[in-house]
N, C-alpha and C positions, 0 to 999 in steps of 0.2 A: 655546214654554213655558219653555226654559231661562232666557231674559231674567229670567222674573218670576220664576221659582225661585231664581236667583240677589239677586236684591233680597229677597226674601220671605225667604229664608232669612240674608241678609249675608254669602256666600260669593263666593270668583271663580270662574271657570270650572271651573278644574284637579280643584276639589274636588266641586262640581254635577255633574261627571263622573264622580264614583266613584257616583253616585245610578244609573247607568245601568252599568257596568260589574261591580258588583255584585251589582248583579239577574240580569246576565246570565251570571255565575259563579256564584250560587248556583244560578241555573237549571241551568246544563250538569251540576252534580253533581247536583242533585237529580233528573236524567233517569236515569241509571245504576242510583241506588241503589232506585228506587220502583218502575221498571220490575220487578225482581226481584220486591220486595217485594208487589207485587201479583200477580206471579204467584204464589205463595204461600199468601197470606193473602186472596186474591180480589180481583176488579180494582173489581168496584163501589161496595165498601167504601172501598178506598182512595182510589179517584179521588170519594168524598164528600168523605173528610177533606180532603184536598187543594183541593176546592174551600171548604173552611171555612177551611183557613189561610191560603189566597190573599186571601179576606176579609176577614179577621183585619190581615193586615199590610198590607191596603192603607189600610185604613183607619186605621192608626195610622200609617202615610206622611201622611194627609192632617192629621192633627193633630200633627205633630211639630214642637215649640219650636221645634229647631235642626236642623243638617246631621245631627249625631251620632247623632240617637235616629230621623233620617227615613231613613237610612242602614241601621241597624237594622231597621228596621218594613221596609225593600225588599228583603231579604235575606229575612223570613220568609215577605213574600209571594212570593219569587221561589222558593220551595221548594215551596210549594204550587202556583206554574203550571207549573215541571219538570216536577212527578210527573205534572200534566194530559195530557201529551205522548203520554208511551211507552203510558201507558193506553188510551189512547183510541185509538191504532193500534192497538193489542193488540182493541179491543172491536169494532172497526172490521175487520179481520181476522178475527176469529171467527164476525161476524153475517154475512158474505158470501165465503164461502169458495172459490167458484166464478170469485167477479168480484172480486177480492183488489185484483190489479192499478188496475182501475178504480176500483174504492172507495179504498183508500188516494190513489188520484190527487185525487178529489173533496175528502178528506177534509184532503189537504195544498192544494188552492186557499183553501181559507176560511184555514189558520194563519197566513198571511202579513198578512192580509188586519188583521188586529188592530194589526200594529207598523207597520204603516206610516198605517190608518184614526186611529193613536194622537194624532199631531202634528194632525193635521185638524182632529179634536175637541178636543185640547187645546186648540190655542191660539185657536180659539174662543170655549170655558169659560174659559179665561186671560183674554182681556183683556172678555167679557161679566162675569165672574164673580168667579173666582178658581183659580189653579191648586188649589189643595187638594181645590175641586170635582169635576177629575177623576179624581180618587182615590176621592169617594168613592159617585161613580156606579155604579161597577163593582158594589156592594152588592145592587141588584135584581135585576141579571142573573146576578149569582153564587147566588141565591135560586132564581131559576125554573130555572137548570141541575142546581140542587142537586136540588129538587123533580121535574124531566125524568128524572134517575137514579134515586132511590129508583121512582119509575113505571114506567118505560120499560126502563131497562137488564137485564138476568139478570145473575146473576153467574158469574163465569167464572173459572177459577185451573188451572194446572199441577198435576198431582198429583206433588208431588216434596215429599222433605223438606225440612222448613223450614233452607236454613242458614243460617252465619254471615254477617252484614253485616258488608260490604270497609270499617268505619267509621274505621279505621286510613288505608288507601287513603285514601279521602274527603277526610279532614284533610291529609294529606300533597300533596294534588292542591292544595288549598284555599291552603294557607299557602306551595305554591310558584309560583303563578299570583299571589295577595295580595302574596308580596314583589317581585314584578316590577313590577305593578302599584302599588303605593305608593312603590318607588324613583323613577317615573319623575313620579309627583307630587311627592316631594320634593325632585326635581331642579329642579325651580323655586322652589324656597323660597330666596332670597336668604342664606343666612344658613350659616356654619360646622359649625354642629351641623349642620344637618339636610342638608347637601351631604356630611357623614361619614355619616349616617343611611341617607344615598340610598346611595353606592357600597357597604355591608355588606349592605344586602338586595342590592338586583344579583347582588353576587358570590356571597352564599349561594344564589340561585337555583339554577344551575346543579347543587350538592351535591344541594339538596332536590328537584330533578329527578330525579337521579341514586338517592337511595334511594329515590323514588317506584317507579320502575319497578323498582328490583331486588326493592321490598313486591309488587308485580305478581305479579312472577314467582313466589314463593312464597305467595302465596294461595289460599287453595280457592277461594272465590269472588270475585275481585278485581271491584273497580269498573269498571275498563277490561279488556273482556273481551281477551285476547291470544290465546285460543286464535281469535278469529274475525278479529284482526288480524295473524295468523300467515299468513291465505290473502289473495292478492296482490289478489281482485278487492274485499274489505271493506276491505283495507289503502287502495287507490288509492282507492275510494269515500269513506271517511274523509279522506282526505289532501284529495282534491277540495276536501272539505264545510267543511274549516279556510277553504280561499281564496274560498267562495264566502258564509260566515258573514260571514267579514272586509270582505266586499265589497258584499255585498246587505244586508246588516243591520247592518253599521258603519255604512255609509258615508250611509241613506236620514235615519235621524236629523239628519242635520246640512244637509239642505237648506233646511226652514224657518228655520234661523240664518243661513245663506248668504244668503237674501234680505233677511232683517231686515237684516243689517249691510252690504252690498253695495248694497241698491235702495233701501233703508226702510218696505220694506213692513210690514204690524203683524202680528200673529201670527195671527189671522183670514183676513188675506188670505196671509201665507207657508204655513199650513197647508192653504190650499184648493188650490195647487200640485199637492199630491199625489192630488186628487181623480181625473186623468185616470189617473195610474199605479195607484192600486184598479181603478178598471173596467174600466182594460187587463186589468192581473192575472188580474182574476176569470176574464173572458171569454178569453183564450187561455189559463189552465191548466185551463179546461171543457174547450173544446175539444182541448185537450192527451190530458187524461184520456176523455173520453169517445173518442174517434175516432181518435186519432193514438198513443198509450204504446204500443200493442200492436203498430199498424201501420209502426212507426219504429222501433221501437226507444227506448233508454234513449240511446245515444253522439249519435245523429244530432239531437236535442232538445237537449242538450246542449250540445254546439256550436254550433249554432244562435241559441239563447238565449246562451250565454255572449259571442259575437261583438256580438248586439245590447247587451248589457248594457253591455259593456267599451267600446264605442262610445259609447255615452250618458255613461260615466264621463269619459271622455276629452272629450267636449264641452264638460261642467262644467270640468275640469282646464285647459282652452286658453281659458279664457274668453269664449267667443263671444259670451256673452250682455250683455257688455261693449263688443263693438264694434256688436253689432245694435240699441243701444239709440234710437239716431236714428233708426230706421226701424218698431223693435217694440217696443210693451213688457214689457219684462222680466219680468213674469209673464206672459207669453204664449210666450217664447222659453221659458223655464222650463216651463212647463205641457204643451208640447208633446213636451221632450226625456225631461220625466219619462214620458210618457204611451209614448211608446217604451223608454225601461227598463225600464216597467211588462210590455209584451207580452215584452219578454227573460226578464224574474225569472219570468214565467206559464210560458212554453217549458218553461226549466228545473225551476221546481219539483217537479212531480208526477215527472220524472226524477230528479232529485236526490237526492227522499228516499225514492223506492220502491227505487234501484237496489241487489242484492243483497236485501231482502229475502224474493224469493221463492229464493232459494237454501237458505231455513232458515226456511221458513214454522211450525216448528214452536220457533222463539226470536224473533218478532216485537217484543217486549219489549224485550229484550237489544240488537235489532239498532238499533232507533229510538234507545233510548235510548244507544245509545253513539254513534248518527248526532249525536242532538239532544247530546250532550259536545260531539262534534268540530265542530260549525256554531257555538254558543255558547261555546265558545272560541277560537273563530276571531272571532267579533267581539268577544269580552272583547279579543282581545290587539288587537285594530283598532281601537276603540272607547278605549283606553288610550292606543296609541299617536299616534291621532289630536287627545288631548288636550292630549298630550306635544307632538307637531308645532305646534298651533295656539298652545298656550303661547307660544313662541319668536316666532312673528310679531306683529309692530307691528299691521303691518293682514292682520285675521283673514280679512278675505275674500281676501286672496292666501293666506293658509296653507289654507284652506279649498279654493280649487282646484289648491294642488301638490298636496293630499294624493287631490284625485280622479284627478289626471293620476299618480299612484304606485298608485290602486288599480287604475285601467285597462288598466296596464300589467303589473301582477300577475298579472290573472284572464288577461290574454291570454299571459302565459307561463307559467302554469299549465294551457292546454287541452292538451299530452300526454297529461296523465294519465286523459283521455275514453278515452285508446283501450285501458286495460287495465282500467277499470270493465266491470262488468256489462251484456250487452247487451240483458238483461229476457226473452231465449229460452231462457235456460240451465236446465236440470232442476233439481229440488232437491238437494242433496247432504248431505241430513241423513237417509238415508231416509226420507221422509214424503212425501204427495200433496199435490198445490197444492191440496188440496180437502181435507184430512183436519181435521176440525174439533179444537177443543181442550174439556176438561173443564169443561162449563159446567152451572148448576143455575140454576133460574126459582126466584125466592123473590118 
């Protein structure tokens, strides 16, 4: 779908890319601050509104003149599918208090299940349709969920006072991730000013870092929890979640482009690619979640999936599907490697993002949503950088596989840090029962 967004809008790449990076920085903050927020102010309520704004902004994505105001409108929505996040593990935790574990396992197989089914059906509706179309599909199904909550859900809230939102925090996170990010867009602008434009954000980066976190430190309720990043098993959990954001959800976006410009496939047929990696998905992180989280552990899944994962990255990266092509076709070499990345990302998921929180079954909120920061920041800054890199090449389908053969190599020098994560045995350490429910009301 980037193809036609790019024509439809009159942008190049560099910038069609902030449509995607954006979203997924608005999201990462908007995971932190709602999660609270809902515990609070009650999780049902919020996760209505949230699915009102999500509708709101997507649909003014699908009508947007230009880059500038559709850039806008995916910022609003991407606040409202943040706050979707940590809510719904929060409610999802509450309603199944016994079988935490497995439920949240369940409950993280389908969230994947959306960005990656995304490309599928875009570019389907792209070249049947029109990409704007799939903007504004999302409208009826944002309705019957709206309608499933007011119905179905109780409402549910921490009894604690209301405090200050970290909104300070928030902006300071925002505008030091946004200067990093628009430096390395500027960095391909041809031209004087904007090559001085690029090196002053860069370098203030690093400052607006720097009093991001010392705002941290002195906040009553900071956005980025520190007191739960102070213990080494949330620390390493998180740190994980950056390389595995960066990897699995940077990197899946950009296979449909990869064949468009590599094979010449259309976007119908590069988006059906990823048909075998959903069904992979689906079916080993069931099976993950139902059978295997409790019987394995959280590290042994882990590794497991990560090796597959990082193996499939690495295939794309060496190009094989370039020298198979006299004997396969390349949607079929494709189809197949993806459908094996698919069973890796299934492995891991339901470990990924359960791990640590039954350590503090009583901040399930907190814990997600500083999960879902640290994973959606990790593919903000991969998602960026990968823009950055492919910028630079002539022909995008060679930038396109170093950057998979740089992501493959990542995740696999990144699996140490399996072994000081959470093993999924470990007791609570918040005083509380893995079973102790939280303050909920049926209205």
């Amino acid at each position: 779908m980037l193809p036609q967004m790019m024509e439809g809008l009159d942008v190049g790449l560099n910038w069609v890319g902030w449509t995607i990076t954006s979203y997924q920085l608005s999201s990462s903050i908007a995971m932190s601050l709602f999660g609270r927020i809902s515990d609070q102010l009650g999780r049902r309520k919020i996760f209505a509104l949230s699915l009102l704004v999500f509708t709101i902004g997507s649909v003014g994505s699908a009508l947007a003149p230009n880059i500038g105001f559709h850039i806008l409108m995916r910022v609003i929505a991407a606040v409202g599918s943040g706050a979707i996040l940590p809510i719904s593990a929060a409610i999802v935790s509450i309603e199944f208090p016994r079988h935490r574990a497995k439920a949240l396992g369940l409950f993280t197989t389908i969230l994947p299940i959306g960005w990656i089914l995304g490309p599928t059906l875009g570019g389907f509706i792209a070249d049947s349709l029109s990409w704007r179309v799939s903007f504004i599909l999302v409208v009826p199904f944002s309705i019957l969920a709206l309608i499933g909550t007011m119905v179905v859900v109780p409402e549910s809230y921490q009894r604690t006072a209301l405090s200050k939102l970290d909104l300070k925090g928030a902006f300071l996170l925002a505008i030091s991730i946004g200067a990093f990010m628009l430096s390395l867009s500027l960095f391909r602008v041809t031209t004087d000013t904007a090559m001085i434009f690029a090196w002053i954000l860069l370098l203030i980066t690093i400052p607006l870092g720097f009093i991001f976190w010392k705002h941290e430190l002195r906040a009553d309720d900071p956005i980025v929890d520190l007191e739960l990043l102070r213990l080494r098993p949330f620390m390493a959990a998180n740190t994980y979640n950056i390389v595995w954001g960066g990897t699995s959800i940077g990197s899946s976006a950009f296979i449909p482009f990869y064949a468009t410009i590599q094979f010449g496939l259309d976007s119908s047929r590069s988006g059906a690619m990823l048909i075998g990696l959903e069904i992979a998905l689906i079916i080993s992180s069931t099976v993950v979640s139902l059978w295997l989280l409790r019987r394995l552990g959280y590290r042994v899944l882990l590794l497991a999936g990560g090796f597959v994962l990082s193996g499939s990255l690495l295939v794309v990266g060496f190009g094989i599907f370039s020298l198979l092509e006299n004997y396969i076709a390349p949607f079929w070499t494709l189809f197949i490697v993806l459908t094996i990345a698919g069973i890796g990302m299934g492995i891991q998921s339901p470990a990924s993002n359960n791990a640590g929180v039954e350590l503090m079954p009583s901040r399930v909120s907190s814990i997600v949503g500083l999960r879902g920061t640290f994973r959606f920041g990790g593919s903000v800054i991969s998602t960026t950088l990968i823009f950055f890199v492919l910028a630079g090449f002539e022909n995008k389908a060679t930038g396109v596989e170093f950057v998979y053969l740089a992501l493959g190599a990542i995740l696999l020098l990144a699996m140490p840090i399996i072994f000081i994560m959470p093993t999924g045995r470990e007791e609570p350490i918040d005083g509380s029962s893995s079973t102790t429910p939280v303050s909920r009301t049926q209205t």
